[in-house]
C-alpha positions as semicolon CSV with decimal commas, in nm:
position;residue;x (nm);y (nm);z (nm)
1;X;3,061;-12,048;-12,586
2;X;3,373;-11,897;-12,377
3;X;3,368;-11,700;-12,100
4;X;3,352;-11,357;-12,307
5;X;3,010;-11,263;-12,312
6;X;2,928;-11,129;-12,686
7;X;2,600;-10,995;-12,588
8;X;2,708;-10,730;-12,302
9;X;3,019;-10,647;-12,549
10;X;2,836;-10,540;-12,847
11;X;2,572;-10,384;-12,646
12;X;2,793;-10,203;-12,499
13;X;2,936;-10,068;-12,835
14;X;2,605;-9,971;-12,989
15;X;2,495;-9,765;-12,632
16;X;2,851;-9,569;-12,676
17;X;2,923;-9,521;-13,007
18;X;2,746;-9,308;-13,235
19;X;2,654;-9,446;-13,556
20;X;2,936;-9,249;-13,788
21;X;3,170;-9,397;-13,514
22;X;3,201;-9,747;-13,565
23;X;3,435;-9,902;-13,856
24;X;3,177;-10,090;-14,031
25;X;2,960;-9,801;-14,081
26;X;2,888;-9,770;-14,494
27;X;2,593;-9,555;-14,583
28;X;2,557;-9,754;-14,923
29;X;2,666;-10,086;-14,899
30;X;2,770;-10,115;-15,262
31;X;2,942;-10,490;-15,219
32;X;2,670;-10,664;-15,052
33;X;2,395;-10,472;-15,295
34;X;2,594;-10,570;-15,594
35;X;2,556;-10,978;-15,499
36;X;2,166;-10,900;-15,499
37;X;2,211;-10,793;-15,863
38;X;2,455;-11,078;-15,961
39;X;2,206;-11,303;-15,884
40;X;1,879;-11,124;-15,969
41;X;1,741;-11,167;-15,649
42;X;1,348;-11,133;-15,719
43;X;1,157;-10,870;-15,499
44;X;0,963;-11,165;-15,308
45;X;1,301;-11,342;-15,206
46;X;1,292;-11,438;-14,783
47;X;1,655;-11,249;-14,705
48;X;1,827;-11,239;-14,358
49;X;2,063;-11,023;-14,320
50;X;2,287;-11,178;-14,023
51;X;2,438;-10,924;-13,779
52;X;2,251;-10,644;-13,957
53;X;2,203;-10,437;-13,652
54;X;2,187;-10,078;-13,749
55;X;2,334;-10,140;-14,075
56;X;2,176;-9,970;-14,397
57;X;2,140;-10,275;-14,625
58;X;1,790;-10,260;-14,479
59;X;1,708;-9,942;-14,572
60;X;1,870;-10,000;-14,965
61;X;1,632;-10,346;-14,982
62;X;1,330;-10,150;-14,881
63;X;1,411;-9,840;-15,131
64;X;1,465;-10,112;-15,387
65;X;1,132;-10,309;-15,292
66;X;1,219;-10,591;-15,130
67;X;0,955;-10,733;-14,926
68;X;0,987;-11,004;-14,713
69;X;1,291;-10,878;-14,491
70;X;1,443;-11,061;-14,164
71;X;1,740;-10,884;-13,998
72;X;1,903;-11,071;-13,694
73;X;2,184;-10,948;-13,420
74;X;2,293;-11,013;-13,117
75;X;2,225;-10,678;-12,973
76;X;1,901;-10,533;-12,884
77;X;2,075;-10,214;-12,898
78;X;2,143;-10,246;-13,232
79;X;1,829;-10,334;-13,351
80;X;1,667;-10,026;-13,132
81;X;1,840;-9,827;-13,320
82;X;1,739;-9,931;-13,679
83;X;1,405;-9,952;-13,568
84;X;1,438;-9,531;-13,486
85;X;1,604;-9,478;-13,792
86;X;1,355;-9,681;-14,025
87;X;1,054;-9,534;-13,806
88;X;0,722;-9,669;-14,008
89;X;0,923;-9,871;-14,239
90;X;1,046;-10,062;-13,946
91;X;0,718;-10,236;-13,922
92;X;0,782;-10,424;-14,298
93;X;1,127;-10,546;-14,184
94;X;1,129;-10,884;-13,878
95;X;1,415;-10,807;-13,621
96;X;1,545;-11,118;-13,397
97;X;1,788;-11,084;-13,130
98;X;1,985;-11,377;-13,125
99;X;2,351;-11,504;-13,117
100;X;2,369;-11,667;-13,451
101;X;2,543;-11,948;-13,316
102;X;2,215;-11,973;-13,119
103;X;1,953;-11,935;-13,374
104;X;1,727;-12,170;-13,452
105;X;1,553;-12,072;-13,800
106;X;1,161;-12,131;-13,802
107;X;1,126;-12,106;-14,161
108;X;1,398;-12,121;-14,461
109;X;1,532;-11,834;-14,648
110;X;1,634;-11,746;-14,997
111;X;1,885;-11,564;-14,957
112;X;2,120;-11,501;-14,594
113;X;2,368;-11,238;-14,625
114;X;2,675;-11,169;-14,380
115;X;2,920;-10,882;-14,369
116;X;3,150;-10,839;-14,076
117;X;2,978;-11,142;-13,799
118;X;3,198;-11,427;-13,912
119;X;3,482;-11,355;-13,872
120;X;3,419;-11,248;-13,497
121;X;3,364;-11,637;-13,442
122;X;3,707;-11,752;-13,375
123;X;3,636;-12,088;-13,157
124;X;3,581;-12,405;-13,425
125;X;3,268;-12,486;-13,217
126;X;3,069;-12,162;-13,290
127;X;3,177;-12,186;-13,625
128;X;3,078;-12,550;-13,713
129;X;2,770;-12,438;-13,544
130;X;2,727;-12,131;-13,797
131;X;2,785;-12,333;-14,084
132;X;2,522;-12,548;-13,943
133;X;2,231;-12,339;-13,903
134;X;2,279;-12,142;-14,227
135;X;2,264;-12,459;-14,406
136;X;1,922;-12,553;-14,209
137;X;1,790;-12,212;-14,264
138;X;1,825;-12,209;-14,633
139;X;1,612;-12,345;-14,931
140;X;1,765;-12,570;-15,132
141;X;2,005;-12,381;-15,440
142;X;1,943;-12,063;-15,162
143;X;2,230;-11,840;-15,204
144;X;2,522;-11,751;-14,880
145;X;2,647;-11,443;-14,925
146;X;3,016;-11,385;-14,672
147;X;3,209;-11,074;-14,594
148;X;3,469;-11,129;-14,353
149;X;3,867;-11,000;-14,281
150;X;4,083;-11,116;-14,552
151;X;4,478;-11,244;-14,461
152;X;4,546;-10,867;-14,571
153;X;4,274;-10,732;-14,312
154;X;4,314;-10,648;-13,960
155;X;4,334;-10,893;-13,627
156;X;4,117;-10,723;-13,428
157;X;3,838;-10,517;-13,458
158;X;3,578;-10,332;-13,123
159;X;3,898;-10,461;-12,862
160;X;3,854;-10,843;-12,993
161;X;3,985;-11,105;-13,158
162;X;3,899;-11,203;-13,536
163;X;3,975;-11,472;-13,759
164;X;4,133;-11,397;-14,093
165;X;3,996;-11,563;-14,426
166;X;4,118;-11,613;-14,773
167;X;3,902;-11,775;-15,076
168;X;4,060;-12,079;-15,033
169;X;3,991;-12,109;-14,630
170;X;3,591;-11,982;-14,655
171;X;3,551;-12,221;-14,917
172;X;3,693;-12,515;-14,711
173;X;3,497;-12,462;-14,401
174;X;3,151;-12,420;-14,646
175;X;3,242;-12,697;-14,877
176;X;3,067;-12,957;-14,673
177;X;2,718;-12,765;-14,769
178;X;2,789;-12,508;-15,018
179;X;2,936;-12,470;-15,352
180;X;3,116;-12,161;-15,423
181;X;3,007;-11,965;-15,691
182;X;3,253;-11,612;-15,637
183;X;3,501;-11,414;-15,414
184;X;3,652;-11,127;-15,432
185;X;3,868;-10,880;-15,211
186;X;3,720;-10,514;-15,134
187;X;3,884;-10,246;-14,971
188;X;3,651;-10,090;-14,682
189;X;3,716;-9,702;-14,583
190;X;3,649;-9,648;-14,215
191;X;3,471;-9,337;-14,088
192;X;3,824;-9,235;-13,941
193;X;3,992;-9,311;-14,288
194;X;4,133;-9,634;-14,232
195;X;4,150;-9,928;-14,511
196;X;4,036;-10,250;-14,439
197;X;4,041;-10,519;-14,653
198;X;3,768;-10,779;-14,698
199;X;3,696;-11,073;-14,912
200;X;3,328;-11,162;-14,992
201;X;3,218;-11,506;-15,117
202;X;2,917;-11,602;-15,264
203;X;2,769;-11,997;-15,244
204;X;2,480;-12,196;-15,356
205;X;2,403;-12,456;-15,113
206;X;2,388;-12,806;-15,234
């Protein structure tokens, strides 16, 4: 891990910025639903929703019955602050704080889903490492959901570094485990009206 400490940076972000604020924020995350309904995800499927902080895929997989919920980021911060939001219903949902590139699964999951944390990984160790653990903590024919920046998407994003992705490159780097099943490019509207482009693949691991 470099010298740039990812923890104190996104806490940071989620003790000064309101929730409206940051450019991920998407009150219903239409994509990443959609994927659940492509693949008939059944209402006793283990997700994990990787950098999930105090996004509202939670809330739509409760609303929609899901039951067996695990949502993991790097800030405590960010968790806090779904667990206010939620308030009882935070209790049905398990919260880690972790670094992904840190996190060591404990049991295997049907179903891991990633918008927006990939693509902040730009040194090839962390993201060998990612590929790494997501293939340990999934069942076998367990479906990888990725959003990250496409080529057309920005460089940067909260004052750091990304790494672009195409179909072609996420497909590479998952190949060794995963078998691609979809991509496609979506157009994201930030709260301050700002389009950024994404491209989402979906894999079946091996």
């Amino acid at each position: 891990m470099s010298e740039f400490n990812r923890k104190s940076h996104w806490d940071k972000i989620y003790q000064t910025k309101a929730l409206q604020d940051v450019s991920w924020f998407q009150p219903t995350p239409e994509t990443s639903l959609s994927f659940f309904e492509e693949f008939e995800v059944p209402k006793t499927a283990k997700i994990i929703d990787i950098g999930g902080g105090d996004s509202f895929l939670v809330d739509h997989l409760l609303e929609r019955g899901y039951k067996d919920i695990t949502v993991l980021d790097i800030s405590a911060e960010a968790i806090d602050r779904a667990k206010q939001r939620l308030g009882d219903k935070a209790g049905q949902v398990s919260w880690i704080v972790s670094d992904v590139t840190q996190f060591q699964p404990s049991e295997t999951y049907d179903f891991w889903h990633d918008r927006a944390v990939f693509h902040f990984l730009t040194q090839d160790t962390d993201i060998s490492a990612y590929v790494k653990i997501a293939q340990q903590g999934l069942k076998q024919n367990a479906v990888l959901v990725m959003g990250t920046f496409s080529e057309q998407g920005p460089t940067k994003c909260s004052g750091i570094e990304i790494q672009q992705y195409s179909e072609t490159s996420m497909t590479d780097i998952f190949k060794p485990y995963f078998e691609k099943v979809s991509c496609r490019t979506v157009d994201h509207e930030t709260p301050s009206g700002a389009i950024q482009n994404f491209v989402f693949c979906s894999f079946k691991k091996n």
